[in-house]
ZADO-1210 file (C-alpha; in nm, 4 decimals, padded with zeros to 6 digits):
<atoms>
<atom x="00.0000" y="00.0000" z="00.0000" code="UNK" pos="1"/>
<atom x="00.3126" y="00.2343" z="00.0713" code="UNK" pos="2"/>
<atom x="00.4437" y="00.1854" z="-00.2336" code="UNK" pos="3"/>
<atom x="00.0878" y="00.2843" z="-00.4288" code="UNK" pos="4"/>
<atom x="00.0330" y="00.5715" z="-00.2612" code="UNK" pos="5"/>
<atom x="00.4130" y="00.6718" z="-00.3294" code="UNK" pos="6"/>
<atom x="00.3933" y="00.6332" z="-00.6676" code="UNK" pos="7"/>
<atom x="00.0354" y="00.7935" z="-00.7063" code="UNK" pos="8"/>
<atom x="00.2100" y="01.0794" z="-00.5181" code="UNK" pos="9"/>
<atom x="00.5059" y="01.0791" z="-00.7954" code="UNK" pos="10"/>
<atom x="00.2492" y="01.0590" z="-01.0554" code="UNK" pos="11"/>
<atom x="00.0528" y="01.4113" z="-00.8910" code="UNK" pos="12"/>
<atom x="00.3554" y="01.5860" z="-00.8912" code="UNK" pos="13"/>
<atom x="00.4594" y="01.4811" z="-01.2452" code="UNK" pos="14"/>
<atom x="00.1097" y="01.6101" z="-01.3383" code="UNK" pos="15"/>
<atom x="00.1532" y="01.9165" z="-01.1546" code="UNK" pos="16"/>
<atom x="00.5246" y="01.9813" z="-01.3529" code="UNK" pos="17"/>
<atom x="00.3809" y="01.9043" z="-01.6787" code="UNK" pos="18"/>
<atom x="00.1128" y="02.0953" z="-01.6280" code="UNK" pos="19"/>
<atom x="00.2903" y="02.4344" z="-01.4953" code="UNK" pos="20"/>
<atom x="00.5305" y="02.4021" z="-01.8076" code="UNK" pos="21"/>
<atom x="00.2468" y="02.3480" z="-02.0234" code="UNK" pos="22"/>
<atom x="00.0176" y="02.6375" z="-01.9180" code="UNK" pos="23"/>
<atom x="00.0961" y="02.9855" z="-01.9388" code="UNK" pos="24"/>
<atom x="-00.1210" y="03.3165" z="-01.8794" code="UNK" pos="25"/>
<atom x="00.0077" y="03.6102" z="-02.0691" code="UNK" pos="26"/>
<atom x="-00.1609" y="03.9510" z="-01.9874" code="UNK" pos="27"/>
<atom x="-00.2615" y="04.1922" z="-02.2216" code="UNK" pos="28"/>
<atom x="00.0949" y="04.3968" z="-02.2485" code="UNK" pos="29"/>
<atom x="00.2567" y="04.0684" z="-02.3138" code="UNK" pos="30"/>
<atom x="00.3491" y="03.8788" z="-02.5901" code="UNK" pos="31"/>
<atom x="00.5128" y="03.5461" z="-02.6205" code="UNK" pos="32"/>
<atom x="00.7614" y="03.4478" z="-02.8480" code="UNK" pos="33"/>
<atom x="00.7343" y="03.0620" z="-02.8691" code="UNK" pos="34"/>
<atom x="01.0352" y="02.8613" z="-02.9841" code="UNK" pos="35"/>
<atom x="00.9826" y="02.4614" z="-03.0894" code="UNK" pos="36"/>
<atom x="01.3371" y="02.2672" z="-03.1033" code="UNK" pos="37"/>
<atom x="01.5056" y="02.6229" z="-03.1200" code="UNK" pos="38"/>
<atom x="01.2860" y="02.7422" z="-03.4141" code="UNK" pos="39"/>
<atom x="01.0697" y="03.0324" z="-03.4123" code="UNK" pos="40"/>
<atom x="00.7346" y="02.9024" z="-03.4467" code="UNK" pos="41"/>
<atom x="00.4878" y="03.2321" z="-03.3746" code="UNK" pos="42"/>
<atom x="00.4356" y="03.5227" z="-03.1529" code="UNK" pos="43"/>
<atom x="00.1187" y="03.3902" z="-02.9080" code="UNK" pos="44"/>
<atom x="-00.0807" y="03.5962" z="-02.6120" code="UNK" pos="45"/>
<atom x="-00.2202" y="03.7410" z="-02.4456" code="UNK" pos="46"/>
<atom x="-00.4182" y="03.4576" z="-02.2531" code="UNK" pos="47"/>
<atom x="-00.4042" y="03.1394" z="-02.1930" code="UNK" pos="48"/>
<atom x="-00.1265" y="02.9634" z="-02.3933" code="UNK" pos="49"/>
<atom x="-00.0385" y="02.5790" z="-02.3660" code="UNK" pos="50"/>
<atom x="00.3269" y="02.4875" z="-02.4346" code="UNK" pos="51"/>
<atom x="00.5007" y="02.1298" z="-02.4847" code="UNK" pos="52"/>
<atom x="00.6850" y="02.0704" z="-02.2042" code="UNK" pos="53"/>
<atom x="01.0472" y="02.0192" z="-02.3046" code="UNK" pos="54"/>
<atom x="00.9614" y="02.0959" z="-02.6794" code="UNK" pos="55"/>
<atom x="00.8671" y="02.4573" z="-02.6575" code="UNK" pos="56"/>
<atom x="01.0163" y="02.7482" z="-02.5007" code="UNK" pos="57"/>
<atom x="00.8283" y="03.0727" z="-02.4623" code="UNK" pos="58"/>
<atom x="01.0163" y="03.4381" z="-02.4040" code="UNK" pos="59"/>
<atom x="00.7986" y="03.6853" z="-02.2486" code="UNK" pos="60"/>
<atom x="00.7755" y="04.0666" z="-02.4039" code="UNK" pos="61"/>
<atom x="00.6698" y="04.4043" z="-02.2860" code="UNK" pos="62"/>
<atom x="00.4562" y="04.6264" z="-02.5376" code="UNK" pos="63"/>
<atom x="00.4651" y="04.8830" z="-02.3204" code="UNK" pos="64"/>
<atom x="00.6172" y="05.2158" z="-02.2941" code="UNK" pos="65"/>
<atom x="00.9881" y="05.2081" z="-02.1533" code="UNK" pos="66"/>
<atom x="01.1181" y="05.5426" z="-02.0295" code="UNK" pos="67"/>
<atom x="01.4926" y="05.4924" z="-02.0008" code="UNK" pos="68"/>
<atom x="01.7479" y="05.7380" z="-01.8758" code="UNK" pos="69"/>
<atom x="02.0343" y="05.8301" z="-02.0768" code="UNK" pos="70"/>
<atom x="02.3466" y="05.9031" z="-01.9025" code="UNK" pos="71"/>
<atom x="02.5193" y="06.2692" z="-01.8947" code="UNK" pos="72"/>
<atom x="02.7174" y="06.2815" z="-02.2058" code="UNK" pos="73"/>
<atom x="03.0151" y="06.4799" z="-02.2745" code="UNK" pos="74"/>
<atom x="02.9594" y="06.6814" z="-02.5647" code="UNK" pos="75"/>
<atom x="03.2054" y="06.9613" z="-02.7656" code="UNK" pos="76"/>
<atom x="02.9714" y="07.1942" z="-02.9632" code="UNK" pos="77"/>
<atom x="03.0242" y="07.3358" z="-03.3001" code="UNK" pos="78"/>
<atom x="03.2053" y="07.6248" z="-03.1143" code="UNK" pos="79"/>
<atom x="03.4122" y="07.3903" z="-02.9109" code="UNK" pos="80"/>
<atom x="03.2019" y="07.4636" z="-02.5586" code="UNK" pos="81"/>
<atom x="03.2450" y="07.1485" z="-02.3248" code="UNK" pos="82"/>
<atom x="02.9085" y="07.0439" z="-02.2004" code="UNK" pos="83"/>
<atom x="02.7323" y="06.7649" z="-02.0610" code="UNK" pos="84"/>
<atom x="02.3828" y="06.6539" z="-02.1518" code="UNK" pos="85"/>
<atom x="02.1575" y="06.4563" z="-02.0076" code="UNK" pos="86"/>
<atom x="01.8124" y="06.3374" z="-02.2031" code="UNK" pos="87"/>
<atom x="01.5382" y="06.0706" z="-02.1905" code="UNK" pos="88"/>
<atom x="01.4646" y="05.8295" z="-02.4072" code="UNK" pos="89"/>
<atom x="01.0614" y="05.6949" z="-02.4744" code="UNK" pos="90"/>
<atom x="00.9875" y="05.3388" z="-02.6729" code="UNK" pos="91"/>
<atom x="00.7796" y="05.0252" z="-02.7418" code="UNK" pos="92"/>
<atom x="00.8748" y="04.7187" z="-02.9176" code="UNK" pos="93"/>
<atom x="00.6037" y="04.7111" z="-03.2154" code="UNK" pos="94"/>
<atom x="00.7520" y="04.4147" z="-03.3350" code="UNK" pos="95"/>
<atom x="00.8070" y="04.0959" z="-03.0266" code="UNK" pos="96"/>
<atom x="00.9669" y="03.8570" z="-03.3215" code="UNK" pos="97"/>
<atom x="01.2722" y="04.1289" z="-03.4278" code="UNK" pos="98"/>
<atom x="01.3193" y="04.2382" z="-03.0635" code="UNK" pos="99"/>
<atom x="01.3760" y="03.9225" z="-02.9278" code="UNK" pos="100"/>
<atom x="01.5945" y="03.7470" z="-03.2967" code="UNK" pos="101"/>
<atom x="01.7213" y="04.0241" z="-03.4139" code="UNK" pos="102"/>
<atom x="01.9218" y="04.1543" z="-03.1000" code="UNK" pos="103"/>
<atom x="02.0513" y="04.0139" z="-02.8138" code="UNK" pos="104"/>
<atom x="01.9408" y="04.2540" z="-02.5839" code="UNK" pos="105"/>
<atom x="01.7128" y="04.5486" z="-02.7033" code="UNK" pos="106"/>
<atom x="01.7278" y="04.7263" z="-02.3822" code="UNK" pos="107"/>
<atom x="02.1115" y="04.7894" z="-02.3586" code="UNK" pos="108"/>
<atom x="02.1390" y="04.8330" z="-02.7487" code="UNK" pos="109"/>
<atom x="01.8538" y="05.0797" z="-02.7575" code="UNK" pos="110"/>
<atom x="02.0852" y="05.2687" z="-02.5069" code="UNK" pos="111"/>
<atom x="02.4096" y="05.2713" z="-02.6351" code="UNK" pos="112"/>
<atom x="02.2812" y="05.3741" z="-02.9402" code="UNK" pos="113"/>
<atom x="02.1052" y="05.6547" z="-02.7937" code="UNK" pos="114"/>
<atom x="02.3898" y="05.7388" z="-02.6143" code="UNK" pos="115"/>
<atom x="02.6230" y="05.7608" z="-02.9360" code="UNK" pos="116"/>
<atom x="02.3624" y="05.9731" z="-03.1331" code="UNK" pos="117"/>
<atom x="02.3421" y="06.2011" z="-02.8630" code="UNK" pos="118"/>
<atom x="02.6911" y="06.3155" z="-02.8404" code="UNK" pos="119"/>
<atom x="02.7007" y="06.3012" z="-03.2300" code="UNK" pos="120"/>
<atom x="02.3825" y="06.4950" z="-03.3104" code="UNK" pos="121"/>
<atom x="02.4538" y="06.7584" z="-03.0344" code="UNK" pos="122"/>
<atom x="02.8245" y="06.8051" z="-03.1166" code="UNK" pos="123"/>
<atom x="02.7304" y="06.9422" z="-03.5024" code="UNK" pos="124"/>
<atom x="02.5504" y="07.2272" z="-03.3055" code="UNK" pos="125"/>
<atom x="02.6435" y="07.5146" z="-03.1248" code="UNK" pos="126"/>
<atom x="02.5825" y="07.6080" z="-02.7426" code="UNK" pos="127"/>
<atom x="02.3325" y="07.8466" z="-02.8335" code="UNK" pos="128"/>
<atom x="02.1092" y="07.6119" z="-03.0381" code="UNK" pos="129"/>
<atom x="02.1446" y="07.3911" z="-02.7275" code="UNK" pos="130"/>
<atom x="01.9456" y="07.6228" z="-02.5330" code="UNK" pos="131"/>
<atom x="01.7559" y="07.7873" z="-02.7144" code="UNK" pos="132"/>
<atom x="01.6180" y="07.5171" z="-02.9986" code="UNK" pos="133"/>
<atom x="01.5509" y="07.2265" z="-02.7886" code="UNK" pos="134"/>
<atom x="01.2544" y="07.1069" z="-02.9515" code="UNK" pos="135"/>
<atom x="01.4423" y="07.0603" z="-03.3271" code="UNK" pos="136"/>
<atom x="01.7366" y="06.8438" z="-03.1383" code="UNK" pos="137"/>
<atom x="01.5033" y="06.6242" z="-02.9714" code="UNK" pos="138"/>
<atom x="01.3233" y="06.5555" z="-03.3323" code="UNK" pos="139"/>
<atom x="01.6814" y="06.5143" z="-03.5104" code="UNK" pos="140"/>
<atom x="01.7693" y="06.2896" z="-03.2612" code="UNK" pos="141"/>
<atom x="01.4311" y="06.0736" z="-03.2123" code="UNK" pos="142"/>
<atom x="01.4325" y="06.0221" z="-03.6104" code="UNK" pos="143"/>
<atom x="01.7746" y="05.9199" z="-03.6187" code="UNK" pos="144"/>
<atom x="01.7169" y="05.6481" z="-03.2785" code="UNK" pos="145"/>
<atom x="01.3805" y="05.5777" z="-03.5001" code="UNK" pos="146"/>
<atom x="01.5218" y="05.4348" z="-03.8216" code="UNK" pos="147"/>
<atom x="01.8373" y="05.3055" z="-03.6827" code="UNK" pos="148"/>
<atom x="01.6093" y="05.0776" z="-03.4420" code="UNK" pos="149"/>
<atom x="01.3349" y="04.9797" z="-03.6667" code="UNK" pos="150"/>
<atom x="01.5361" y="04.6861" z="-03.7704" code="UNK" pos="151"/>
<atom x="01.5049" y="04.5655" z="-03.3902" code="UNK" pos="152"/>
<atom x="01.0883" y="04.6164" z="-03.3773" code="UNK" pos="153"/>
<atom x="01.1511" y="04.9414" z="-03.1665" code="UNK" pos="154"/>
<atom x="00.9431" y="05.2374" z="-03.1869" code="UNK" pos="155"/>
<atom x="01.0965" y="05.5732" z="-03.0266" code="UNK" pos="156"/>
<atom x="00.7817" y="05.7759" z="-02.9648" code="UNK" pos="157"/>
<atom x="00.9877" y="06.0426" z="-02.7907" code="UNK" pos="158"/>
<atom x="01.3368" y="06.2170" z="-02.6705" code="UNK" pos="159"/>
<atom x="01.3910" y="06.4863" z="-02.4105" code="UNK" pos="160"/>
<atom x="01.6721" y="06.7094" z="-02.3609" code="UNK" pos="161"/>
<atom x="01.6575" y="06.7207" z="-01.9373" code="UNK" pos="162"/>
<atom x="01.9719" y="06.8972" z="-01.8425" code="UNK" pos="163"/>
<atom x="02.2844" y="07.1073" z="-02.0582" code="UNK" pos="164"/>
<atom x="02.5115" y="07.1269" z="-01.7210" code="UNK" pos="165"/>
<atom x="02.8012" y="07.4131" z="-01.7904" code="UNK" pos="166"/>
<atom x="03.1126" y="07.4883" z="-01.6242" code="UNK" pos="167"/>
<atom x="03.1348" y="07.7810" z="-01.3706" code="UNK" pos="168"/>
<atom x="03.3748" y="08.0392" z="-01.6480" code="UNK" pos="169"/>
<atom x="03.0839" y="07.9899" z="-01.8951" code="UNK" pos="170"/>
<atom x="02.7896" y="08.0333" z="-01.7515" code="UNK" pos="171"/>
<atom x="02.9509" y="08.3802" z="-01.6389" code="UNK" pos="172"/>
<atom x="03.0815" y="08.4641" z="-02.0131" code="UNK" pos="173"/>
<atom x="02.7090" y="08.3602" z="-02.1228" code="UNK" pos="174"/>
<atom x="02.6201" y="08.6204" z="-01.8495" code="UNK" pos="175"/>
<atom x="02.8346" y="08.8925" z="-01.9215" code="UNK" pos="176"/>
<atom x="02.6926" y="08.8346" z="-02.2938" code="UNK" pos="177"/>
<atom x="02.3282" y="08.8644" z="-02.2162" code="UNK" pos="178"/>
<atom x="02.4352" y="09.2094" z="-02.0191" code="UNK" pos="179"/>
<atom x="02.6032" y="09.3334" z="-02.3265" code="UNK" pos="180"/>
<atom x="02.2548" y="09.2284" z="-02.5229" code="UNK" pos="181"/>
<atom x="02.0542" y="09.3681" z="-02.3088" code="UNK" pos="182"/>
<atom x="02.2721" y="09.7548" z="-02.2839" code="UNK" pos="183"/>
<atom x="02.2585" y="09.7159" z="-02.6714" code="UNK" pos="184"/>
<atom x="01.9006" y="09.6949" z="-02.6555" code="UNK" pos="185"/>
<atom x="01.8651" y="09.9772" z="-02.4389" code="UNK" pos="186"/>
<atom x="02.0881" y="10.2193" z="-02.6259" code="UNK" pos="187"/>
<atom x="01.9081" y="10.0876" z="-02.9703" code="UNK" pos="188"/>
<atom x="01.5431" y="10.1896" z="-02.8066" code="UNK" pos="189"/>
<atom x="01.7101" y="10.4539" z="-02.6833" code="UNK" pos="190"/>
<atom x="01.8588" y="10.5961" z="-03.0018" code="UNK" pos="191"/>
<atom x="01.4868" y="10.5395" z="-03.1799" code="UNK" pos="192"/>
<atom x="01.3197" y="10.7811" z="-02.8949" code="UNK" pos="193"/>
<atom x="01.5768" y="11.0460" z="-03.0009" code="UNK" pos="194"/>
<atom x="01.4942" y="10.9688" z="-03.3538" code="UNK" pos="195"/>
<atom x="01.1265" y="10.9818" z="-03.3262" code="UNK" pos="196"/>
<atom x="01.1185" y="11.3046" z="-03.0862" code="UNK" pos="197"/>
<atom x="01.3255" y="11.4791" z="-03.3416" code="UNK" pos="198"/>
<atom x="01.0981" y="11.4101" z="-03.6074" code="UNK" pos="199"/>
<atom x="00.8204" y="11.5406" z="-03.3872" code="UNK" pos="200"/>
<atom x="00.9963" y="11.8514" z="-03.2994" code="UNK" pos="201"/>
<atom x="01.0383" y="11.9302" z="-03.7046" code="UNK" pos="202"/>
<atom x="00.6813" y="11.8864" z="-03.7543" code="UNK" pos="203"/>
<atom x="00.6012" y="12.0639" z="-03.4317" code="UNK" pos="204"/>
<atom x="00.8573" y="12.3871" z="-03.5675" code="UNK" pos="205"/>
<atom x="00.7094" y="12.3498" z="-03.9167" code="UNK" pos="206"/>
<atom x="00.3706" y="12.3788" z="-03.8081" code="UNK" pos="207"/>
<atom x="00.4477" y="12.7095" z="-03.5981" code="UNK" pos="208"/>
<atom x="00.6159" y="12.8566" z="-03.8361" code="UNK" pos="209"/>
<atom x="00.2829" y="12.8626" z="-04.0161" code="UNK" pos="210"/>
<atom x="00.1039" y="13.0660" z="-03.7260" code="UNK" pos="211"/>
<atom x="00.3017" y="13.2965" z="-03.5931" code="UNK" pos="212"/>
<atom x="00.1015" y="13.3485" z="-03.3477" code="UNK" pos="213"/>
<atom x="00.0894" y="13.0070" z="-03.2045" code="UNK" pos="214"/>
<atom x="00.4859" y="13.0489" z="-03.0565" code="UNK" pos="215"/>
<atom x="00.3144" y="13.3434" z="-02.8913" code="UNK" pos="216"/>
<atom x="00.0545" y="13.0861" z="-02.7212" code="UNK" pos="217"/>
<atom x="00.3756" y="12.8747" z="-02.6506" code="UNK" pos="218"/>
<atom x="00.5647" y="13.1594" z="-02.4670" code="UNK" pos="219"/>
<atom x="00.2686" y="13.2249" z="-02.2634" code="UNK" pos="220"/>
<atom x="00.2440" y="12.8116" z="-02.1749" code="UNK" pos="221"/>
<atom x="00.6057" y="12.8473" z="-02.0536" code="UNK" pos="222"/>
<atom x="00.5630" y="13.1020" z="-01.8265" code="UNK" pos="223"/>
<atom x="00.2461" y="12.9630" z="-01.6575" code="UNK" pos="224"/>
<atom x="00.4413" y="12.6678" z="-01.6045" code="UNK" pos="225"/>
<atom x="00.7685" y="12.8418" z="-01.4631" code="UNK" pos="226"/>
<atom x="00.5378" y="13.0512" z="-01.2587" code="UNK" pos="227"/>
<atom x="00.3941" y="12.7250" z="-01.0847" code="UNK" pos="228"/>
<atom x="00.7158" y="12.6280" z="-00.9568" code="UNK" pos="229"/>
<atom x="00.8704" y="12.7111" z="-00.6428" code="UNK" pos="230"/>
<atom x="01.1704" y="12.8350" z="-00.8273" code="UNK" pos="231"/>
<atom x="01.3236" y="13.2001" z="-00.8021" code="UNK" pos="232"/>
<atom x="01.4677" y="13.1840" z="-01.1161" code="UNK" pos="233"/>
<atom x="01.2297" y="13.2879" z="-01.4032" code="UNK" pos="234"/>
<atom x="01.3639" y="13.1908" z="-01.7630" code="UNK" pos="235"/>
<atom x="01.2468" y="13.5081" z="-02.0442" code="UNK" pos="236"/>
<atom x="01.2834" y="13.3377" z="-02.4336" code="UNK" pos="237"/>
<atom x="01.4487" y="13.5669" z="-02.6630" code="UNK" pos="238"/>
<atom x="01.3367" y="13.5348" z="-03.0057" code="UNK" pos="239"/>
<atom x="01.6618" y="13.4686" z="-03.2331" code="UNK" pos="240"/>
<atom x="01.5213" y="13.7103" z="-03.4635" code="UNK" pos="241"/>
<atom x="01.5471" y="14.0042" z="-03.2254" code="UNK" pos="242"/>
<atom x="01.9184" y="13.9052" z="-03.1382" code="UNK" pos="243"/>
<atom x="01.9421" y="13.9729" z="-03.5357" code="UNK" pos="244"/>
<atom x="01.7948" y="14.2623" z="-03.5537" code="UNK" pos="245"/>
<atom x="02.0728" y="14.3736" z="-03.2503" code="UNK" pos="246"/>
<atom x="02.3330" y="14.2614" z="-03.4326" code="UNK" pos="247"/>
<atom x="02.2134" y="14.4802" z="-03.7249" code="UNK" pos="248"/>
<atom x="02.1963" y="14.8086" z="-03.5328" code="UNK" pos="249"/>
<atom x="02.5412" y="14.7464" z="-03.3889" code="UNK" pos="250"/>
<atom x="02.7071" y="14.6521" z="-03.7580" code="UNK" pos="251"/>
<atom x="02.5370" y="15.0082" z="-03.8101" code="UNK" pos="252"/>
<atom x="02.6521" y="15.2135" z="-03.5709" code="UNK" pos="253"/>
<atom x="03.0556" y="15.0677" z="-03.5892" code="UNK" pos="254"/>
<atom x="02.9887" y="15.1852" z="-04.0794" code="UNK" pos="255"/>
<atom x="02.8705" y="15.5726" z="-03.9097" code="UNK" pos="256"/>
<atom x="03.1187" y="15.5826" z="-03.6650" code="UNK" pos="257"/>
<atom x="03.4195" y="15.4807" z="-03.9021" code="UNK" pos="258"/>
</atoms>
């Protein structure tokens, strides 16, 4: 009796082995990539899927989104600036048969090569594009990671740029150079206001020299509003005309004297 119930128990667990190698539930971001002898026999899932033991192998894959980091990366710009950039790297395998046949293993390939077109893509521009035209590099790059891993079933949905880390002596000479912009800026606006006033004034002289009368209105203006400071000095305006008509009587009087 010992010896039937031992081998009944033998036979449960054999059962119980086959059974758990046979059976395998693959949810709905799986795939499996089923193997018979070694050979590549079909991508199966999700569900229920029922292997042959010792026949069949089965390697699981994730269709989801994997957001990997890509380490800093020295880069030397266009305009030989030393920097080190930092980005983050979005894809999906579209394709379980190529990810898993085609590479050995997507995950570090994907990120090597993203590593490698970083510092290449990045070092044929200058600082300034680094800063300031973020959005292009991120497309030039995720094109570039797109066809180079379509070979491996890999979709790159996305790169980000994250970080362009500078040295101390830079980030004051990039400093120093927004200063400058900003002081030209100033002087340029500057230099338009004088421009524009002037151009205001000559109108404004034109049109009184039409009415002579209207410099008489002016006069009058200006001494209301001298009067309405607290000022004890009180400014007269001498027309030009009347210093000429001065000069005229004194050129006069030096011809009758002589």
């Amino acid at each position: 009796m010992m010896v039937g119930y031992i081998a009944y128990l033998i036979l449960a667990l054999v059962v119980v082995m086959f059974l758990s190698a046979a059976i395998k539930i693959l949810r709905e971001y799986e795939r499996g990539v089923v193997f018979t002898l070694g050979r590549f026999t079909g991508v199966k899932g999700p569900g229920l899927i029922i292997l042959i033991p010792f026949v069949q192998q089965m390697v699981r894959v994730d269709l989801r989104v994997v957001v990997q980091d890509v380490p800093p990366q020295d880069v030397i710009s266009r305009d030989n600036v030393s920097v080190k950039v930092n980005a983050v790297l979005y894809f999906r395998i579209v394709d379980p048969e190529r990810a898993i046949i085609k590479v050995e293993d997507y995950m570090a390939a994907t990120s090597q090569l993203a590593q490698t077109t970083v510092r290449s893509v990045l070092g044929k521009h200058e600082l300034d594009e680094m800063l300031a035209e973020r959005d292009k590099l991120n497309g030039a790059i995720q094109e570039i990671l797109d066809q180079q891993t379509d070979a491996w079933g890999i979709k790159v949905t996305n790169v980000e740029i994250k970080h362009v880390d500078l040295n101390e002596s830079m980030i004051r000479a990039i400093a120093k150079q927004a200063e400058a912009e900003r002081l030209r800026r100033a002087k340029v606006i500057n230099a338009e206001g004088e421009q524009q006033a002037a151009q205001k004034l000559v109108e404004a002289g034109r049109m009184l020299a039409k009415e002579p009368q209207a410099m008489q209105l002016r006069y009058f203006e200006a001494l209301h509003d001298i009067s309405g400071e607290r000022s004890s000095t009180v400014v007269f305006p001498l027309p030009i005309d009347l210093l000429g008509l001065f000069k005229q009587a004194g050129e006069g009087k030096g011809s009758g004297t002589s």
